[in-house]
C-alpha positions as CSV (number, residue, x, y, z in Angstrom):
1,X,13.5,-14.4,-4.4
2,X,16.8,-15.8,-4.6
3,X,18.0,-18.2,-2.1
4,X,14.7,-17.0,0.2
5,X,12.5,-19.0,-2.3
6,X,11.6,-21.7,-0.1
7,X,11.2,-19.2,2.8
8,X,9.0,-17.3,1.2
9,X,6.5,-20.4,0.0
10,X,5.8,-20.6,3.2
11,X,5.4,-17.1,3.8
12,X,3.7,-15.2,1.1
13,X,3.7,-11.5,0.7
14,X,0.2,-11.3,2.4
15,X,1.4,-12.7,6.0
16,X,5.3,-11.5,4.6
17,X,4.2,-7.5,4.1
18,X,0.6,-7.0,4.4
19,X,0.0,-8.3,8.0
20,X,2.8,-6.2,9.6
21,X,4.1,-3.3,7.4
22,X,1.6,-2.2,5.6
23,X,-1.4,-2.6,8.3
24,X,0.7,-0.1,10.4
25,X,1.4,2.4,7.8
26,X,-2.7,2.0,7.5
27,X,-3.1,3.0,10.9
28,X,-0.8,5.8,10.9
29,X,-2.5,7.3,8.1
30,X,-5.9,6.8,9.1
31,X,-5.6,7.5,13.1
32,X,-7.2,10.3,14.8
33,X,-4.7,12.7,16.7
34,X,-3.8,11.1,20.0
35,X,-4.0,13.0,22.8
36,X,-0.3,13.3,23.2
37,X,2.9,12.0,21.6
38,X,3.5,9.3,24.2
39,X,4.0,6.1,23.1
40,X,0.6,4.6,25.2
41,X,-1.5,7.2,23.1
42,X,-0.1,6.9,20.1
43,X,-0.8,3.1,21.0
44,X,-4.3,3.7,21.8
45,X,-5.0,5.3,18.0
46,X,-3.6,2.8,16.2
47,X,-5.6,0.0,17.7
48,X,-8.8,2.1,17.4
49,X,-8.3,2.3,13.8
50,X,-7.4,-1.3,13.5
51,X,-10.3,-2.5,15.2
52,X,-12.5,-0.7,13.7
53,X,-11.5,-2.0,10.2
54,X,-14.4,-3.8,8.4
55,X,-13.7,-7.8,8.2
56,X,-13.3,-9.2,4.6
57,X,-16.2,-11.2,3.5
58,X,-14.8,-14.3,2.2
59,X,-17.7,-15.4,0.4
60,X,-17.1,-11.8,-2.0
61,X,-13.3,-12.9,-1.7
62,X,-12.4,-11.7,-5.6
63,X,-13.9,-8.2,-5.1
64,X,-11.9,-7.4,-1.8
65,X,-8.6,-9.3,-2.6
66,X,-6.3,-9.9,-5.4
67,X,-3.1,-12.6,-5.6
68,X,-0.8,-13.1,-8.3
69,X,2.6,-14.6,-9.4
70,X,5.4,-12.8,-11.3
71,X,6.0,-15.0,-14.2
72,X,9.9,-14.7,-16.4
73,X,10.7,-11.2,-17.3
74,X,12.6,-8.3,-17.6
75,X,14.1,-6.1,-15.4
76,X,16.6,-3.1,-15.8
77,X,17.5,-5.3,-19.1
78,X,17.9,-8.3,-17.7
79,X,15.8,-11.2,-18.2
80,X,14.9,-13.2,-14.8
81,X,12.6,-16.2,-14.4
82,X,9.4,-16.3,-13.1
83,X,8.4,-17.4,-9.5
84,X,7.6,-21.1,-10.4
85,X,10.9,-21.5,-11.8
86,X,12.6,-20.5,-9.1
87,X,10.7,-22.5,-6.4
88,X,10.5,-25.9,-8.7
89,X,7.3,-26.3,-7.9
90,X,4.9,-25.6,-10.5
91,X,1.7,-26.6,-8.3
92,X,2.6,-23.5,-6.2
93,X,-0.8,-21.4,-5.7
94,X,1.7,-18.9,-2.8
95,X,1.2,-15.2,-3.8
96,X,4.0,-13.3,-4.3
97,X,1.6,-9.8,-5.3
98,X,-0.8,-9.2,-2.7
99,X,-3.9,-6.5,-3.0
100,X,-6.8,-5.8,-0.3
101,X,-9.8,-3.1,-0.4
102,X,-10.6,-2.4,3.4
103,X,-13.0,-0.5,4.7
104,X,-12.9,1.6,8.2
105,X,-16.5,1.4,10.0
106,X,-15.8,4.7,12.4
107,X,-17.6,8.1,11.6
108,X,-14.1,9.9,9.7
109,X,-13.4,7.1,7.4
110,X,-17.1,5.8,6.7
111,X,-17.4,4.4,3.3
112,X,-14.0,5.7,2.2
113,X,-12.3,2.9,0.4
114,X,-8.3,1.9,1.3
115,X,-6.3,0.1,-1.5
116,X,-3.3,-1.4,-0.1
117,X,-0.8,-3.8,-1.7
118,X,2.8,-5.1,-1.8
119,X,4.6,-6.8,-4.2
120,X,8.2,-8.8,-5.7
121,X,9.4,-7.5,-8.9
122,X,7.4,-4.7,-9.9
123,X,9.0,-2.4,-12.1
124,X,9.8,-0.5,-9.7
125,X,10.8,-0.7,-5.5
126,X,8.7,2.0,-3.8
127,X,6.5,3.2,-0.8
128,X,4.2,5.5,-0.7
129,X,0.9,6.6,0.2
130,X,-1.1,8.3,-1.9
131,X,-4.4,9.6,-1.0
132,X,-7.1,11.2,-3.9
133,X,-9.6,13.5,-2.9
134,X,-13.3,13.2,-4.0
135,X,-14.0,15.6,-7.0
136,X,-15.1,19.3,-6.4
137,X,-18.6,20.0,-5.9
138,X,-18.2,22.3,-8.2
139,X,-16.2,21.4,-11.6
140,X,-14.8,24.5,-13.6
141,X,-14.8,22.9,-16.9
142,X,-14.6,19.8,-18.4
143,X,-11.7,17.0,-17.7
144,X,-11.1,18.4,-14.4
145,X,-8.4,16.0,-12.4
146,X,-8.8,15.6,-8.6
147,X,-6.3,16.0,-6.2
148,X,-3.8,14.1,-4.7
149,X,-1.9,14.4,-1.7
150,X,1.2,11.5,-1.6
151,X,3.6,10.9,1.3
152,X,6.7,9.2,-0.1
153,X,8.4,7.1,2.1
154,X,11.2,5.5,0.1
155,X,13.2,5.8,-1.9
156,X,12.2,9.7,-1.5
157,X,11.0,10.7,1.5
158,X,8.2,14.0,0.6
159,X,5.4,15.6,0.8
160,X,3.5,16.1,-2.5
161,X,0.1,18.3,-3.2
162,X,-1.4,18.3,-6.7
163,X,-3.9,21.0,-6.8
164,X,-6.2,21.9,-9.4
165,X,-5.7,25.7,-10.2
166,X,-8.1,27.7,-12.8
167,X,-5.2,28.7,-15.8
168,X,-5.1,32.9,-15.5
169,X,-6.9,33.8,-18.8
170,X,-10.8,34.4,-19.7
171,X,-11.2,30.9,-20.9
172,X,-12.5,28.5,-17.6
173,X,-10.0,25.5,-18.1
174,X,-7.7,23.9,-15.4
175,X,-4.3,22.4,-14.7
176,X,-2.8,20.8,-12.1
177,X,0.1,22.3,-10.6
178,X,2.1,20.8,-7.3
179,X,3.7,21.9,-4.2
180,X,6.7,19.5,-3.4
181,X,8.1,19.6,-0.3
182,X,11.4,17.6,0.3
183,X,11.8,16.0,3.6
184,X,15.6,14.6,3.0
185,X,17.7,17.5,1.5
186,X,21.4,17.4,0.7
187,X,23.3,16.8,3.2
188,X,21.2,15.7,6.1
189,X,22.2,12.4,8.6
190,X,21.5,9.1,7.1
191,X,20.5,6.9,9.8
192,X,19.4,3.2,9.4
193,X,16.1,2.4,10.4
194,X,16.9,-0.3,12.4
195,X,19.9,1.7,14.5
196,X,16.7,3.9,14.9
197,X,14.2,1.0,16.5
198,X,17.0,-0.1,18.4
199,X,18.0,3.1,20.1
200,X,14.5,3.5,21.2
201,X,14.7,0.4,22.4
202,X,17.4,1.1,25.0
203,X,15.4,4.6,25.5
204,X,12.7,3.0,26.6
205,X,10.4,4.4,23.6
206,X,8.2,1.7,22.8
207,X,5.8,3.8,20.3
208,X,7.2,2.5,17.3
209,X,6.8,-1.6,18.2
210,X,3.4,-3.4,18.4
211,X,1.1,-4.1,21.2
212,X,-0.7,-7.6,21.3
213,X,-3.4,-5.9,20.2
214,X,-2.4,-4.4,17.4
215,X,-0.7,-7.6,16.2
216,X,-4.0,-9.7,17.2
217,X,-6.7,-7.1,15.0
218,X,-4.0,-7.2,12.2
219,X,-4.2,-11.8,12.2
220,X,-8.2,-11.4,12.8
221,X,-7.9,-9.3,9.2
222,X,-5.5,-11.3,7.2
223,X,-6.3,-15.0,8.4
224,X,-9.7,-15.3,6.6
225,X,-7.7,-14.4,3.6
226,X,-4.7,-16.4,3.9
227,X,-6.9,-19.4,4.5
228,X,-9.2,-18.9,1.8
229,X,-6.4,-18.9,-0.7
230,X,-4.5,-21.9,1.2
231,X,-8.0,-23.7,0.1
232,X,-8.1,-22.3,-3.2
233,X,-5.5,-24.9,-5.3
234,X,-6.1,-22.8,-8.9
235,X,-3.6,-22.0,-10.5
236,X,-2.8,-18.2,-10.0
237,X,-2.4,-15.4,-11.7
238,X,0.6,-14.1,-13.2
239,X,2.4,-10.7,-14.0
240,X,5.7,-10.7,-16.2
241,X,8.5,-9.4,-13.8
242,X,9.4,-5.9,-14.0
243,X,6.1,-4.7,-15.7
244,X,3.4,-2.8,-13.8
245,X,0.6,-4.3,-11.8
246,X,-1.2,-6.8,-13.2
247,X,-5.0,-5.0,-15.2
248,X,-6.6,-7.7,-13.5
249,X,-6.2,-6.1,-9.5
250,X,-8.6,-3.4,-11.0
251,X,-10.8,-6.2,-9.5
252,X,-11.0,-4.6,-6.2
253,X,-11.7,-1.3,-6.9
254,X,-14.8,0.7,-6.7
255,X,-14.9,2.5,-9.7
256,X,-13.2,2.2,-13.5
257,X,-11.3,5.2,-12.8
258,X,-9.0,4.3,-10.1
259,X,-6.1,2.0,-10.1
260,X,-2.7,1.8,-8.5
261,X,-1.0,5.5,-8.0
262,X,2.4,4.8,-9.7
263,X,4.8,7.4,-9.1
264,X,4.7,10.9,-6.9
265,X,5.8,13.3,-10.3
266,X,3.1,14.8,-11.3
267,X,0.9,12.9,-13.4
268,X,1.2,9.6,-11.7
269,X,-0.5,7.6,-14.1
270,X,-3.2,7.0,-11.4
């Protein structure tokens, strides 16, 4: 954290990342197709998919959320101290790794699970989203993966398919091959994101800033969380800096075989 340590104590990556960010990278995902590209329907998708998101039950708190601390570590060789150190304040139950399962009550997304979670010193800065499909109905052979489709964002922005594809031959085994499509090539116009927002600003394009609404369904989601943990004075816990996340998360998920996607080359990991 640096010199944003006391900042961020009062912040926490829940409100910090969670709330805003990755709530609206949520919605863009999950939306249905708006009726036109306008910013008002665009709009109106979002907050659909928002509202329609399943509240948290706080009293199942530990199976739908997951906080930790980065503890002294490592990263690229160097060895940094933990969170606690930083702050000087040992007592100090403010998350710096925050992880939710949501669900989405509409009739697309019914009982599909979303994982979503930010963090400080991973071991590695990226965004993605990364979306596995269910397994076939019908499996040729045994140890057959399931496909992925991942969007990366930054620090490479792509398209990614892994596909499961029968290997030519008489024997029925599979393999996973991928179709990767680049959406920054060599050469192209590096603009910053905010010059971006701010030239729709002056455009008068307001599809890419939040309506009360959305910002209102994104607090009634978060708040029950953030006040449960506020409560909650245990100590919390913690992940060396620069490792992966911490085995523990695999709290929140539905099943022993998922866990964090970690990377869009093949073979992610996850």
């Amino acid at each position: 954290m640096g010199e944003r340590t006391q900042f961020y104590d009062a912040t926490g990556a829940l409100r910090d990342m969670i709330q805003s960010h990755v709530l609206q990278t949520l919605a863009l995902t999950a939306m249905e197709q708006p009726a036109s590209l306008s910013p008002d329907d665009i709009r109106d998708q979002k907050i659909k998919v928002l509202e329609a998101i399943r509240p948290i039950p706080v009293q199942e708190l530990e199976k739908h959320a997951f906080r930790a601390q980065y503890a002294a570590g490592e990263v690229k060789g160097e060895k940094v101290p933990g969170y606690l150190e930083e702050l000087g304040d040992s007592s100090s139950v403010v998350e710096t790794y925050a992880a939710l399962k949501l669900f989405i009550d509409n009739p697309r997304w019914q009982g599909v699970p979303f994982y979503i979670r930010t963090a400080k010193r991973l071991h590695e800065a990226d965004t993605r989203i990364a979306i596995r499909f269910k397994k076939a109905p019908l499996q040729l052979g045994s140890g057959q993966d399931q496909n992925w489709l991942i969007i990366g964002i930054q620090p490479r922005e792509c398209i990614k398919l892994e596909i499961q594809s029968k290997i030519p031959g008489l024997d029925i085994a599979t393999r996973t091959i991928e179709l990767d499509g680049a959406n920054r090539q060599e050469g192209d116009e590096t603009i910053d994101a905010y010059e971006a927002l701010l030239l729709n600003l002056m455009e008068g394009d307001n599809s890419l800033y939040l309506h009360i609404s959305e910002v209102e369904a994104q607090w009634r989601l978060v708040d029950p969380v953030i006040e449960a943990w506020a409560k909650d004075k245990k100590p919390v816990h913690q992940y060396p800096a620069g490792s992966r996340d911490p085995e523990a998360s695999k709290v929140i998920f539905e099943h022993q075989d998922q866990f964090w996607r970690y990377s869009i080359a093949l073979g992610g990991d996850q």
